[in-house]
C-alpha positions in Angstrom: -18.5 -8.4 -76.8 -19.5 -9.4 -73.3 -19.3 -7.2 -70.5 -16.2 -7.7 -67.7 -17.2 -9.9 -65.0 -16.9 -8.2 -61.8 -15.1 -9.4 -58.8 -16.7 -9.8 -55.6 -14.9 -7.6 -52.4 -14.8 -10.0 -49.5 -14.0 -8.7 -46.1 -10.8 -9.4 -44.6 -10.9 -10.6 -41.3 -9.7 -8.5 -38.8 -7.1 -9.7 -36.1 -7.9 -9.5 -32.6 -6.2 -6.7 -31.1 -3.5 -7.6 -29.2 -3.3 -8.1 -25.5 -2.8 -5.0 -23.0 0.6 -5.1 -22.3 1.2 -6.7 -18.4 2.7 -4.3 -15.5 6.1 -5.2 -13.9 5.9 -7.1 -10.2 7.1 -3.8 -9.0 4.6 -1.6 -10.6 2.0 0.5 -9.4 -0.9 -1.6 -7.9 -4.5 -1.4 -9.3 -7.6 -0.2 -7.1 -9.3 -3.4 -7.7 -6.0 -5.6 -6.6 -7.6 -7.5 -3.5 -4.3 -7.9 -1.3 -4.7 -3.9 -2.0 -8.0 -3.8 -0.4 -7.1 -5.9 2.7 -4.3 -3.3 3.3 -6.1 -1.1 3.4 -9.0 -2.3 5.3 -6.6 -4.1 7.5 -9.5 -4.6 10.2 -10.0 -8.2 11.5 -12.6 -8.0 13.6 -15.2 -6.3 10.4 -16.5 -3.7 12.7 -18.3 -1.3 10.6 -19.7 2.3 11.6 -23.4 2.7 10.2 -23.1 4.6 7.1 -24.7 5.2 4.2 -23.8 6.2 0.9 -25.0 9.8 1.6 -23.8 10.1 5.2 -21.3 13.3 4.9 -17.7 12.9 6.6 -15.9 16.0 8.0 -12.4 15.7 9.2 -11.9 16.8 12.4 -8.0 17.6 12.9 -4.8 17.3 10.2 -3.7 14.0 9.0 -1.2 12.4 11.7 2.3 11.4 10.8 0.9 7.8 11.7 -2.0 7.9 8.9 -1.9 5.8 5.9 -1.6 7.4 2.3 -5.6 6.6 2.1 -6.3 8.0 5.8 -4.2 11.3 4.7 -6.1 11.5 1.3 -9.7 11.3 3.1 -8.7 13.6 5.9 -7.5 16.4 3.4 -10.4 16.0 1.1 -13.1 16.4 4.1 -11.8 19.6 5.2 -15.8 20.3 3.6 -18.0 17.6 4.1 -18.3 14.8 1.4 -20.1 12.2 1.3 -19.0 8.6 1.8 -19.9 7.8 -2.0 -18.0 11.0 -3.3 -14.8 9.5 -1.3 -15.1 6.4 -2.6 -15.1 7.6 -5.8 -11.8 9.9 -5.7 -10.2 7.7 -3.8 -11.2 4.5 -6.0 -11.5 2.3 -3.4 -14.9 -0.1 -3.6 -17.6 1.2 -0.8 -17.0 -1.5 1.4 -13.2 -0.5 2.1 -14.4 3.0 2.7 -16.5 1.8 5.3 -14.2 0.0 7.1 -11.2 2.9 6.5 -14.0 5.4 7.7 -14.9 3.4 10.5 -11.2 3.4 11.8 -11.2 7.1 11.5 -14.4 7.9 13.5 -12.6 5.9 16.2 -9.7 7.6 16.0 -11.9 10.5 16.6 -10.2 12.2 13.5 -13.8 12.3 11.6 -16.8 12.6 12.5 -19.8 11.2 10.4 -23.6 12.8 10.2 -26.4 12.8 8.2 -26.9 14.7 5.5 -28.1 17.9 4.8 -31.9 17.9 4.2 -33.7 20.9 2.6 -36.4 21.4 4.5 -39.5 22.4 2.3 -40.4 26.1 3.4 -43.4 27.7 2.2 -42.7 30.8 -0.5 -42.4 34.0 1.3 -44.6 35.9 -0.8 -47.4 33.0 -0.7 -47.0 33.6 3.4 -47.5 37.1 2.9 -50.8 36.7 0.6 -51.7 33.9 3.8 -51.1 37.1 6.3 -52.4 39.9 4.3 -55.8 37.6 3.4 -56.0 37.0 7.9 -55.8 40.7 8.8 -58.4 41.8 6.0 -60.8 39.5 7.6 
């Protein structure tokens, strides 16, 4: 008697899942949509306040009546300083249209930008008191 001859299990190929489905014309709008962006930004002339990715933004005053949703949203969130890469990142907005949206702000005078907060590296109290102790035994 011979043994069964065992099949061999091929896998089955697996179809592609399928494509996401596409938003209505009237839908919401994507962060990354560039007609977005240029709204936003809306500058022509590309005049930029120096800032850095680090440079902390304080708001100054409420959001005007006249703000934009995005000048509103920056203007509540800096009530405490953030810094411009923390905006950009709740917000969604690429770094280059927070510069620019930033930039029309500080002219607006409704923030102001600074530099950020640097810890300072202070000597260890007690080591300054071994430093002082050590002096007046002398």
């Amino acid at each position: 008697m011979t043994p069964p001859r065992r099949k061999r299990h091929r896998p089955q190929p697996v179809a592609p899942p399928p494509p996401p489905p596409h938003e209505p014309a009237n839908g919401p709008e994507k962060p990354g949509n560039p007609e977005r962006l240029y709204t936003i930004a809306g500058s022509a002339d590309g005049a930029r306040a120096e800032l850095d990715l680090v440079t902390l933004i304080v708001a100054r005053s409420a959001p005007p009546p006249s703000a934009s949703p995005e000048e509103a949203a920056v203007l509540r969130l800096c009530l405490a300083p953030l810094s411009v890469a923390e905006l950009s990142a709740y917000l969604q907005l690429p770094f280059s249209a927070m510069t620019v949206l930033i930039t029309k702000l500080i002219e607006a005078e409704l923030v102001q930008a600074r530099a950020p907060i640097v810890r300072q590296a202070v000597a260890d109290r007690s080591l300054l008191e071994a430093v002082m102790h050590g002096l007046q035994k002398l």
